[in-house]
RODO-2510 file (C-alpha; in nm, 4 decimals, decimal comma):
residues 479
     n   res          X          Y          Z
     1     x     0,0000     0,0000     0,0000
     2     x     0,1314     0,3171    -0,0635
     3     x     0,1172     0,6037     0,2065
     4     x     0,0101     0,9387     0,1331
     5     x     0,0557     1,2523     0,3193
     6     x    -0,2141     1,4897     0,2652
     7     x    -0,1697     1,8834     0,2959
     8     x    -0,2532     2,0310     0,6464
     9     x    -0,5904     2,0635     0,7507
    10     x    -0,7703     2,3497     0,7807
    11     x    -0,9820     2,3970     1,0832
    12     x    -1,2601     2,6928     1,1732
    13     x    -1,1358     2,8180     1,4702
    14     x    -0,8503     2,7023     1,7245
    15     x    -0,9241     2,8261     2,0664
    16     x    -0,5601     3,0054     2,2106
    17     x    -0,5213     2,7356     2,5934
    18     x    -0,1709     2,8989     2,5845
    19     x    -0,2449     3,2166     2,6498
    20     x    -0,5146     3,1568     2,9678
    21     x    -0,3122     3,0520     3,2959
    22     x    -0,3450     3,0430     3,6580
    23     x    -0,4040     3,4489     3,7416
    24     x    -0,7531     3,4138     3,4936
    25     x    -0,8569     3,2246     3,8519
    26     x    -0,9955     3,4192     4,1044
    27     x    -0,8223     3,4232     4,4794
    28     x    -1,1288     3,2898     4,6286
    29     x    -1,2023     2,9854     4,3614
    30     x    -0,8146     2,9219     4,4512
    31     x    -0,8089     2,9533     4,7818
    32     x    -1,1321     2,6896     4,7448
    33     x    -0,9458     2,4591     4,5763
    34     x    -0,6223     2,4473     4,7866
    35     x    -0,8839     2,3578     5,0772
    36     x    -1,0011     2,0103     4,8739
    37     x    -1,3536     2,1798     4,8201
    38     x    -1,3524     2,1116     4,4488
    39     x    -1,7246     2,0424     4,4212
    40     x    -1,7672     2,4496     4,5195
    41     x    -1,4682     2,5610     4,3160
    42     x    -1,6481     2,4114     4,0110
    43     x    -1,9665     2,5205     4,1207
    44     x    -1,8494     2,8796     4,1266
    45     x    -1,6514     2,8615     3,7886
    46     x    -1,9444     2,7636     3,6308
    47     x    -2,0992     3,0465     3,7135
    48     x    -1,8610     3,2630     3,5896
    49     x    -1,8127     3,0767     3,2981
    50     x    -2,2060     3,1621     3,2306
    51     x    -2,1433     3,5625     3,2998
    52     x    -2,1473     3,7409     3,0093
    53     x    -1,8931     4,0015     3,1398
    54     x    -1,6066     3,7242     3,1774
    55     x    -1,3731     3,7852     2,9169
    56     x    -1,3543     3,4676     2,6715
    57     x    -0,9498     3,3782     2,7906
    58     x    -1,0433     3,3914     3,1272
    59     x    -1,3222     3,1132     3,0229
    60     x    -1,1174     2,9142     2,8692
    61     x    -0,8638     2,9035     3,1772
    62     x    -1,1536     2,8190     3,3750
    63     x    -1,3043     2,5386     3,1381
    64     x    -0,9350     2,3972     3,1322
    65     x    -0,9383     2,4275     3,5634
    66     x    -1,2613     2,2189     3,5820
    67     x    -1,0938     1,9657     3,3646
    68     x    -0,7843     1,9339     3,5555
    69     x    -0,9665     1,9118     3,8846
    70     x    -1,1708     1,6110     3,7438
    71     x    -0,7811     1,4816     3,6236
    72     x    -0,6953     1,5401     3,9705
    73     x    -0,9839     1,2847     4,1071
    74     x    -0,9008     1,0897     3,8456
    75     x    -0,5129     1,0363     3,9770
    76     x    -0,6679     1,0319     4,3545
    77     x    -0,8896     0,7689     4,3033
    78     x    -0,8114     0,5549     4,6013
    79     x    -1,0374     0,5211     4,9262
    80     x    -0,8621     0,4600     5,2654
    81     x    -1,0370     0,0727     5,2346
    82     x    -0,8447     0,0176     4,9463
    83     x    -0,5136     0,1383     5,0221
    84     x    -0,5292    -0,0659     5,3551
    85     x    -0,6447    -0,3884     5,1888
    86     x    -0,3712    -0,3588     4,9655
    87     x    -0,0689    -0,2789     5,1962
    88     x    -0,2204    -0,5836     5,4177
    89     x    -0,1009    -0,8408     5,2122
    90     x     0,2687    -0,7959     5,3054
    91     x     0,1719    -0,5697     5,6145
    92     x    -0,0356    -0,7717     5,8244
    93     x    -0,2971    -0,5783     6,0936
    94     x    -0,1895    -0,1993     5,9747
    95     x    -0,4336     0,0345     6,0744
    96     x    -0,5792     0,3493     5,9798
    97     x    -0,3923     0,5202     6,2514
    98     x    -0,0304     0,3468     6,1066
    99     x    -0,1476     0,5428     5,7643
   100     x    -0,1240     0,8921     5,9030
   101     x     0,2593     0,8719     5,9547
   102     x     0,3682     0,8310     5,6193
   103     x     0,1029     1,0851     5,5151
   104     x     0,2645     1,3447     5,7349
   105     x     0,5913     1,2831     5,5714
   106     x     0,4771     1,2811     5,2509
   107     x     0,5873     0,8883     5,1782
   108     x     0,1895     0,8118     5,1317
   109     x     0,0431     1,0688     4,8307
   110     x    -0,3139     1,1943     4,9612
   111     x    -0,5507     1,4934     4,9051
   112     x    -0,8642     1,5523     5,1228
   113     x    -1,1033     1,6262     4,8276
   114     x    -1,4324     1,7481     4,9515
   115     x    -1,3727     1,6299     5,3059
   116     x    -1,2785     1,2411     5,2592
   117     x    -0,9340     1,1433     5,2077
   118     x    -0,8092     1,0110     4,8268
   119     x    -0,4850     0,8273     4,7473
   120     x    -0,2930     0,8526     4,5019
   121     x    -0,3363     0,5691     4,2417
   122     x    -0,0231     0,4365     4,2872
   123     x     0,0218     0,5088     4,6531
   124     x     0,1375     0,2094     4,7989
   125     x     0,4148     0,0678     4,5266
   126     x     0,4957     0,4554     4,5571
   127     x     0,5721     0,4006     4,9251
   128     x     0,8152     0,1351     4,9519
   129     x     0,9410     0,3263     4,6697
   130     x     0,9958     0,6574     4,8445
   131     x     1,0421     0,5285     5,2618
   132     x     1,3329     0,3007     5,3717
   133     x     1,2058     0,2288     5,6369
   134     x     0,8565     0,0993     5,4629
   135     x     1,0404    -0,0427     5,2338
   136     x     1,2907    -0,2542     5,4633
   137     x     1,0103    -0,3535     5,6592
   138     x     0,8210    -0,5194     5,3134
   139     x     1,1472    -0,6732     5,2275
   140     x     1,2362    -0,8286     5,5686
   141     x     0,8659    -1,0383     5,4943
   142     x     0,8371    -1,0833     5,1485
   143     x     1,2136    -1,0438     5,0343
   144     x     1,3621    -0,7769     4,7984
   145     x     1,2380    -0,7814     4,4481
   146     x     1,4838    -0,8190     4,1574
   147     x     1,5310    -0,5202     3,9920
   148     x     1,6098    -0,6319     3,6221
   149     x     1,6832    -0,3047     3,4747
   150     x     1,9401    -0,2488     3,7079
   151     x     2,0876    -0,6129     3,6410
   152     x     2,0841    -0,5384     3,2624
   153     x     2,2586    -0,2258     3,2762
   154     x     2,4999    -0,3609     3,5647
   155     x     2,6028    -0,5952     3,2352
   156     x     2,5221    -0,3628     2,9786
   157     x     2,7379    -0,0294     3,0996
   158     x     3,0896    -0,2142     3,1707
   159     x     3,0681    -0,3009     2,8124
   160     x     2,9993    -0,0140     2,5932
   161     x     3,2295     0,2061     2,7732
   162     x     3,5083    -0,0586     2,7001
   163     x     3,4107    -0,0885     2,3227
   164     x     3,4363     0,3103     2,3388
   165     x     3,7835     0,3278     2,4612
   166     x     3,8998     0,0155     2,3112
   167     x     3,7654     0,1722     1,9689
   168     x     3,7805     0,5663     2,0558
   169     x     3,4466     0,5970     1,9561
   170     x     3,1749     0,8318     2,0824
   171     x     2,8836     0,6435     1,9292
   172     x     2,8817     0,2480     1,9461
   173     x     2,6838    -0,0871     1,9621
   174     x     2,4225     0,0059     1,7150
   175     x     2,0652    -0,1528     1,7647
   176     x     1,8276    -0,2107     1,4745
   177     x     1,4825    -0,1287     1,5791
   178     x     1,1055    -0,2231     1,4411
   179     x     0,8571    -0,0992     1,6382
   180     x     0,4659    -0,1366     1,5991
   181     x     0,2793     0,1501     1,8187
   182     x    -0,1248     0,1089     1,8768
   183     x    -0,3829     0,3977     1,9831
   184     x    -0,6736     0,2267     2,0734
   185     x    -1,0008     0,4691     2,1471
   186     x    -1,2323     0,2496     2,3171
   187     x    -1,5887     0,1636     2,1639
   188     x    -1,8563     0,4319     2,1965
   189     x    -1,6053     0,6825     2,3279
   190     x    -1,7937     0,9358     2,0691
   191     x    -2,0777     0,8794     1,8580
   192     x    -2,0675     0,6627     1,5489
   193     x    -1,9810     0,8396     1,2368
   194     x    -1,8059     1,0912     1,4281
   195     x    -1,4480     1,1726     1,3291
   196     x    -1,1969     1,0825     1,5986
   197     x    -0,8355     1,3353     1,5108
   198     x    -0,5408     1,1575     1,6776
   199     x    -0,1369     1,2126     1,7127
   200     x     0,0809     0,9430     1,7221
   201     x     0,4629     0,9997     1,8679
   202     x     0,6757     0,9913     1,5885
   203     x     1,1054     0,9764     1,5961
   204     x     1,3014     1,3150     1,5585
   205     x     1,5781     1,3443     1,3175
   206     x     1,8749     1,5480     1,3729
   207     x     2,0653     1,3696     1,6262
   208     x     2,3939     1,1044     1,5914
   209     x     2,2317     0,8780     1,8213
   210     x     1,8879     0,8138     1,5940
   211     x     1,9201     0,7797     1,2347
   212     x     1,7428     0,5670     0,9737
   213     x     1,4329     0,6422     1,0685
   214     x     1,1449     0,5527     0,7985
   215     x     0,8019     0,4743     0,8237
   216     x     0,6968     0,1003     0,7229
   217     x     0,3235     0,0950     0,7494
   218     x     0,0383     0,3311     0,8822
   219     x    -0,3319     0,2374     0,9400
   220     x    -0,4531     0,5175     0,7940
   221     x    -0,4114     0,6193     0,3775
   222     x    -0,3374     0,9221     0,4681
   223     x    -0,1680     1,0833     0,7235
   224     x     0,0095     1,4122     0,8177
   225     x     0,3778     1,3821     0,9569
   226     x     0,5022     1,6783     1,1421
   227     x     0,7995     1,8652     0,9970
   228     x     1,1417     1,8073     1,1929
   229     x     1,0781     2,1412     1,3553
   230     x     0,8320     2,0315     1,5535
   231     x     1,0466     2,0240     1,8833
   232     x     0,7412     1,7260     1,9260
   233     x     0,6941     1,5255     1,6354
   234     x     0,3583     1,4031     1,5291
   235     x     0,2201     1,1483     1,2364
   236     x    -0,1330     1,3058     1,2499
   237     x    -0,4587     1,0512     1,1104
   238     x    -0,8139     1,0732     1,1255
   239     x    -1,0929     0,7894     1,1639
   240     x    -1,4766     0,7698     1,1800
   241     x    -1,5836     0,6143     1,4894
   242     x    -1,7936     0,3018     1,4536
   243     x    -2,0773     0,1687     1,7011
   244     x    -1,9793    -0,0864     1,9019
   245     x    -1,6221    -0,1097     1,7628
   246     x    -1,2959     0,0098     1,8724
   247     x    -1,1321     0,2844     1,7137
   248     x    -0,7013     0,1745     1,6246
   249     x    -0,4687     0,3776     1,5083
   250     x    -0,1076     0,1853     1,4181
   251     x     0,2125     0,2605     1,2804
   252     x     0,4847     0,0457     1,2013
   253     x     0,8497     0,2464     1,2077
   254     x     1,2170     0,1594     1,2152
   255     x     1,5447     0,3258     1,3140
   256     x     1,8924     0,2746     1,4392
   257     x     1,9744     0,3886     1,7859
   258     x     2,3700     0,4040     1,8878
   259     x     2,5051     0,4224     2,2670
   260     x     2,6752     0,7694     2,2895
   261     x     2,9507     0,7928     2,5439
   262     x     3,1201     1,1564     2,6047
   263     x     3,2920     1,0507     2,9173
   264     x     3,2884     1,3617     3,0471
   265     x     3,5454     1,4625     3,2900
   266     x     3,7042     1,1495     3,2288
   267     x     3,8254     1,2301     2,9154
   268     x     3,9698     1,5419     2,7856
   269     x     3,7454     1,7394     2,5795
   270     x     3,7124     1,7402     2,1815
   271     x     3,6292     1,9819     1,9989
   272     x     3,2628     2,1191     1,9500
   273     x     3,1073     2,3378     1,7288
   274     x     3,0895     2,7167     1,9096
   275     x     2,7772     2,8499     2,0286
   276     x     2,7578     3,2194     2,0988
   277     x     2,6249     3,3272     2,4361
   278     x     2,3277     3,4633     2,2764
   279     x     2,2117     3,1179     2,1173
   280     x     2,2619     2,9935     2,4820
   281     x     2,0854     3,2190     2,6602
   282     x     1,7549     3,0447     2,6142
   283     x     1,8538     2,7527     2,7833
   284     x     2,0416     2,9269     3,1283
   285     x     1,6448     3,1267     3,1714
   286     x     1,3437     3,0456     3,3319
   287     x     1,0535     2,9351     3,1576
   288     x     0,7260     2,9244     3,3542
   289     x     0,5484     2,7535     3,5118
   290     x     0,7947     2,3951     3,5882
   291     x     1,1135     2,5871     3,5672
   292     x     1,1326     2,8935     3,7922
   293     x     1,4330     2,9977     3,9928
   294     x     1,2334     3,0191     4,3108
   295     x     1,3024     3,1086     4,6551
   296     x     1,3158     2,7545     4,7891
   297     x     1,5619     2,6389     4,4399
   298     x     1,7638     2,9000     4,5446
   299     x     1,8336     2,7619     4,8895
   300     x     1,8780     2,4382     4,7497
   301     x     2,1379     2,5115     4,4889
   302     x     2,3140     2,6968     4,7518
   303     x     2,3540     2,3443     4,9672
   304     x     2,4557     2,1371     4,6490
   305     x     2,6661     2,3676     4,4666
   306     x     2,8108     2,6065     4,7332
   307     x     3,1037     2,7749     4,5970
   308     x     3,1838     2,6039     4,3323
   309     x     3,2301     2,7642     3,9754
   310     x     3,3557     2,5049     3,6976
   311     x     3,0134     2,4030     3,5517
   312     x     3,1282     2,0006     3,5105
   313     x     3,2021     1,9981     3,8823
   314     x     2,8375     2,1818     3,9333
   315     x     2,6583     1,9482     3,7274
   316     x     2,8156     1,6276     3,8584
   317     x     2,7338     1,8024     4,2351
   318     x     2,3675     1,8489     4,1015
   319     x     2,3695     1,5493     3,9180
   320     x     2,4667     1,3438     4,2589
   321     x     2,2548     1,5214     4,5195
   322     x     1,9187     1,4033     4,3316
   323     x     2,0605     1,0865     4,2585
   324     x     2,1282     1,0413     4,6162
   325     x     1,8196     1,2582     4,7262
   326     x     1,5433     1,2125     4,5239
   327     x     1,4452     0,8743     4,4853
   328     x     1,2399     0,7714     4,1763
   329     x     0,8292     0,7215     4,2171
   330     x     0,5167     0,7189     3,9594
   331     x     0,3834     1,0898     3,9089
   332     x     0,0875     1,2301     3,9368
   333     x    -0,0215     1,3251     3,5431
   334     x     0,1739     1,6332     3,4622
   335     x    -0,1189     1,8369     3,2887
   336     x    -0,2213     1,8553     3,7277
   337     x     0,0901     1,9745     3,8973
   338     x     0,1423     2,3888     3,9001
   339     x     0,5416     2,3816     3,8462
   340     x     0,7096     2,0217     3,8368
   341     x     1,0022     2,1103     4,0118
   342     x     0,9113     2,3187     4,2967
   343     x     0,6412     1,9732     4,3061
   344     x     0,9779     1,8149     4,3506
   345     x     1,1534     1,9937     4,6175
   346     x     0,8437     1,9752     4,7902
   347     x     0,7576     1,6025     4,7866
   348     x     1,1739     1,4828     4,7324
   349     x     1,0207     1,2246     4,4886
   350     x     0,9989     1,1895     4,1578
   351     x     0,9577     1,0287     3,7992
   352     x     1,1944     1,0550     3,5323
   353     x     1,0502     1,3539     3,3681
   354     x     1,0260     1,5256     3,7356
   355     x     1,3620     1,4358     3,8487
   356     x     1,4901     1,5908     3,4861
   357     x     1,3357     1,9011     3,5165
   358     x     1,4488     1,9813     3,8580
   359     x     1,8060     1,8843     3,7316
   360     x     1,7310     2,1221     3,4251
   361     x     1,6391     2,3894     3,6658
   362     x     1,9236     2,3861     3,8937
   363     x     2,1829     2,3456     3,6136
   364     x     2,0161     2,6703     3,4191
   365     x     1,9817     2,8527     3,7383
   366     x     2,3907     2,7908     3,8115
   367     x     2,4303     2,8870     3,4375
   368     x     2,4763     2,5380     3,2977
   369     x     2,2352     2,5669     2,9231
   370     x     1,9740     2,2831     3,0220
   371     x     1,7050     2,1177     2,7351
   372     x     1,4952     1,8232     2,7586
   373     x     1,4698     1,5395     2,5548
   374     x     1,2232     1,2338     2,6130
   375     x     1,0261     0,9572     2,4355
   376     x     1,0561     0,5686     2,5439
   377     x     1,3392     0,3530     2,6862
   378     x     1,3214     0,0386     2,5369
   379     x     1,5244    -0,2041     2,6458
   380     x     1,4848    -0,6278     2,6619
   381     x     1,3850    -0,6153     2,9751
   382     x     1,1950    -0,2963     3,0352
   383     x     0,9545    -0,0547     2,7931
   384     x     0,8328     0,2040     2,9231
   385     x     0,7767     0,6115     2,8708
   386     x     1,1122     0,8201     2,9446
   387     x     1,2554     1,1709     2,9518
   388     x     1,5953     1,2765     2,9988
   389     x     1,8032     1,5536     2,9718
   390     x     2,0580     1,7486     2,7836
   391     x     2,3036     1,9940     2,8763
   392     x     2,5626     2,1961     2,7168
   393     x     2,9812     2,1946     2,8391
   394     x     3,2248     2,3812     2,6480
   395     x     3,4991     2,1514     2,4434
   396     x     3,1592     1,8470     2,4268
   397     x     2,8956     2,0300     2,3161
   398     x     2,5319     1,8922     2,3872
   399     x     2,5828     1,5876     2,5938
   400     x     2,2686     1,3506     2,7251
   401     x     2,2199     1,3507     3,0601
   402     x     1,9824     1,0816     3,2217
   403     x     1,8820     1,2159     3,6094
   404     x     1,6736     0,9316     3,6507
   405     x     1,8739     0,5958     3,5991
   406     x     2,1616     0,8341     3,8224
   407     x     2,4815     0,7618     3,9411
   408     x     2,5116     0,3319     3,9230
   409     x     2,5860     0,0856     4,1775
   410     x     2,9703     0,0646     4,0918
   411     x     3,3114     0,1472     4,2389
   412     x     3,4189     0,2560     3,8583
   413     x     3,3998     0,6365     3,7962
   414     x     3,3084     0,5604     3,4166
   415     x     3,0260     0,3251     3,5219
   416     x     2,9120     0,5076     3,8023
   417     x     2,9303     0,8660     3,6329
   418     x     2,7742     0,7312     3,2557
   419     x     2,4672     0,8758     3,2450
   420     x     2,6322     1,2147     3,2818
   421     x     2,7504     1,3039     2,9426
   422     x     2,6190     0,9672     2,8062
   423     x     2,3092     0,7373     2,7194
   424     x     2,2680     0,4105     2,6290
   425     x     2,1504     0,2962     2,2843
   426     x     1,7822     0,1583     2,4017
   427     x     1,5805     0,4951     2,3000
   428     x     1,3316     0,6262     2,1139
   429     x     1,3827     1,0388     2,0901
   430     x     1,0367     1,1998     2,0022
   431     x     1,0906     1,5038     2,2002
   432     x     1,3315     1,7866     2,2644
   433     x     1,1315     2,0602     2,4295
   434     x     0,8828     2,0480     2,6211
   435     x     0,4934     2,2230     2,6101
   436     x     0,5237     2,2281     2,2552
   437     x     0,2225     2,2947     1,9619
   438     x     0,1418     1,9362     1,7908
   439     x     0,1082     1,9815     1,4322
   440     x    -0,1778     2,0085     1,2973
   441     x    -0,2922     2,2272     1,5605
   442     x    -0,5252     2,0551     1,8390
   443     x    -0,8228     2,2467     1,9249
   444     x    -0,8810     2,1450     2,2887
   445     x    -0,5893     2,1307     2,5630
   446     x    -0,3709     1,8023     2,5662
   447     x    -0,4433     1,5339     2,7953
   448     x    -0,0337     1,5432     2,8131
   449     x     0,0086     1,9291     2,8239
   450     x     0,3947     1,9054     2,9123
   451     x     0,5677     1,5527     2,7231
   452     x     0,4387     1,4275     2,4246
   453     x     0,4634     1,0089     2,4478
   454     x     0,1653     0,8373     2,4667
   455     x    -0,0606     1,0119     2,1636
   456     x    -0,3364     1,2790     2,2172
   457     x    -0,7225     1,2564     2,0564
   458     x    -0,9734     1,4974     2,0083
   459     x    -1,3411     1,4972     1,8371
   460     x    -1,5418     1,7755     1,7758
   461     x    -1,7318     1,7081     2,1405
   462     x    -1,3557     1,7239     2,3114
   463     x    -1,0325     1,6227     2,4126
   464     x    -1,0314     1,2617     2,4807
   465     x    -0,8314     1,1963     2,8067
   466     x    -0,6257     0,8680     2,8560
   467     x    -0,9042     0,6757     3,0288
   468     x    -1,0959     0,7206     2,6823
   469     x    -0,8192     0,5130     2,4988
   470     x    -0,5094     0,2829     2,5608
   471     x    -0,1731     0,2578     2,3701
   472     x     0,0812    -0,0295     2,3053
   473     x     0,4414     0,0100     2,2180
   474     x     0,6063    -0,3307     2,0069
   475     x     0,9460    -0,3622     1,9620
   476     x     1,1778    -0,6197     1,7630
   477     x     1,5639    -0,5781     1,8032
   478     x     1,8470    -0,6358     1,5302
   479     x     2,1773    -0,6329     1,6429
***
């Protein structure tokens, strides 16, 4: 079958999310909802919303508030019952009263939300996660769980760093990838006959690391794929929903992915192309709302970084502290949290996307240039959504930088220090910024409104958030 792209679409009206934000809400409607009492925060924006004297961006910043309050229950969908059934299984007898503890310390996620307590979804795997002492106590009964990422790379790391040296390389072990990616919207998720618009993540070109990328098969005829410059690339399709029936979206794409070591401050530096202070300047500023130099950043770069001024030796001290700090937990959907890494110094947990972008913030703050970069890790043993980092060091260039797999278990400097300046080769890059437009332009806000992994669907009626559909990543190695 031969694939066609077809010329953008063009649509009525888009409605401008970007430009409403948090001051379109009044003080009292956020003073409501800092309380828990969502129920009267909506109640009250939808009476505003209704006023004729509201000006339209201000609606729209409230229609989008509504929604992420209902994304808010949605990620604190736990009762008290439930979370205590399910810790009881390898914590025998705890009570209600054990509970508060860890929610004073933050180790147990919870909102009161219109007077009764919510967990987090993932509360409890997030709390052997996040307390040692939690999680020594679950291992002491039920033993410690293999961690098989960590046993791959413990084989993995050792041996592209000694093919790099043995060979001088930068870039080695090549992997061959196929991978088959599904959008599913479930049956009856909008009306038959409607059409359902939907983005698929789709590989950027541009860097050493990815190349070959082409595009075997798509579902749809035709198709619009996103430009290079779209810092989050996009194959674009449409469908007509039909009764009863599942709506699937698939793509079939390959590429070449190649472990890149710098070795920095190992090695000497190279040479790298010059960028002028100006170019750099973008990525040593704020950029509201997840990375703010804020009071309490402030303080904190002050305790890692102290006096130092060589911006290796500050990144590496950065680097360190969250490794050692910050331990890795599942996140609350991003589209819910104000700023992601104040969220961070707040809670001292953290995913891989919220773990980068406090790292990001601290290094641009100390004057280290600071970008993301994310899509999927896909390794043998472990798929999954991922985002990373990359930062920029005079004599290397852009070098990746990967917070969340941290310093490793090893008494080697060019294990332990790898994913500082390097990356391994089991990656799929579909973005380098974040909070990006999707091309063609989506009419309601993202159910993802920072990273762009998973997809994002629409239909005339809406957004369609991720309990509307489900995705599937496939992948089949060549080496």
């Amino acid at each position: 079958m031969t694939l066609r792209p077809i010329r953008p679409l063009i649509f009525l009206f888009v409605l401008a999310f970007s430009t409403a934000g948090a001051q379109d809400i009044p003080d009292s409607i956020r003073t409501s909802i800092d309380a828990g009492n969502f129920s009267a925060a909506r109640q009250a924006m939808q009476l505003l919303i209704a006023a004729e004297r509201v000006p339209a961006v201000q609606k729209l910043a409230l229609h989008f508030e509504i929604d992420r309050l209902d994304r808010i229950r949605r990620d604190f969908r736990r009762t008290q019952a439930e979370v205590l059934k399910a810790l009881d299984a390898t914590w025998p007898g705890i009570t209600p009263a054990d509970l508060v503890k860890y929610e004073s310390d933050g180790s147990l996620e919870m909102k009161v939300i219109d007077g009764e307590k919510r967990y987090f979804a993932n509360a409890v795997p997030n709390l052997f996660r996040i307390n040692t002492q939690a999680r020594a106590y679950r291992d002491s009964i039920a033993g410690t769980p293999e961690d098989k990422l960590d046993a791959f790379l413990g084989a993995y790391i050792p041996g592209v760093v000694a093919e790099s040296e043995k060979t001088g390389r930068r870039l080695v072990s090549p992997v061959e990838f196929t991978l088959t990616y599904t959008l599913s919207v479930k049956a009856d998720a909008v009306p038959d006959g409607e059409t359902i618009r939907c983005w698929l993540p789709y590989p950027r070109e541009g860097h050493d690391r990815q190349s070959g990328i082409r595009l075997i098969s798509m579902s749809e005829k035709t198709y619009v794929l996103a430009d290079n410059s779209a810092m989050q690339r996009t194959l674009y399709a449409e469908k007509h929903a039909v009764k009863g029936r599942p709506t699937v979206f698939r793509m079939e794409i390959a590429y070449t992915a190649s472990c890149d070591r710098y070795a920095v401050g190992i090695a000497k530096p190279g040479t790298s192309p010059a960028l002028s202070p100006d170019s750099l300047k973008i990525f040593t500023s704020e950029r509201p709302p997840h990375i703010v130099f804020t009071p309490e950043l402030k303080r904190l770069s002050a305790s890692i970084v102290g006096s130092e001024h060589d911006p290796l030796a500050k990144a590496r001290l950065i680097f360190t502290w969250i490794s050692a700090n910050i331990p890795w937990a599942s996140a609350l959907e991003y589209s819910t949290i104000p700023n992601i890494s104040a969220y961070c110094i707040a809670n001292k947990h953290g995913d891989c996307g919220i773990k980068s972008l406090l790292f990001m913030t601290l290094c641009r703050y100390n004057g280290i240039p600071a970008k993301w970069q994310s899509g999927w890790m896909l390794h043998p043993v472990e798929v999954n959504l991922h985002d990373w980092a990359e930062i920029f060091l005079d004599g290397y260039g852009w070098v990746p930088v990967d917070q969340s797999f941290g310093v490793q278990d090893s008494t080697d400097p060019r294990v332990q220090y790898f994913y500082l300046g390097g990356i391994d080769a089991y990656r799929l890059i579909v973005n380098d910024d974040i909070s990006r437009d999707l091309y063609p332009a989506k009419i309601f806000p993202r159910s993802e409104t920072v990273d762009f992994q998973r997809g994002e669907v629409e239909w005339k009626g809406g957004n369609l958030y991720f309990d509307a559909w489900s995705y599937d990543m496939k992948v089949r190695y060549a080496q």
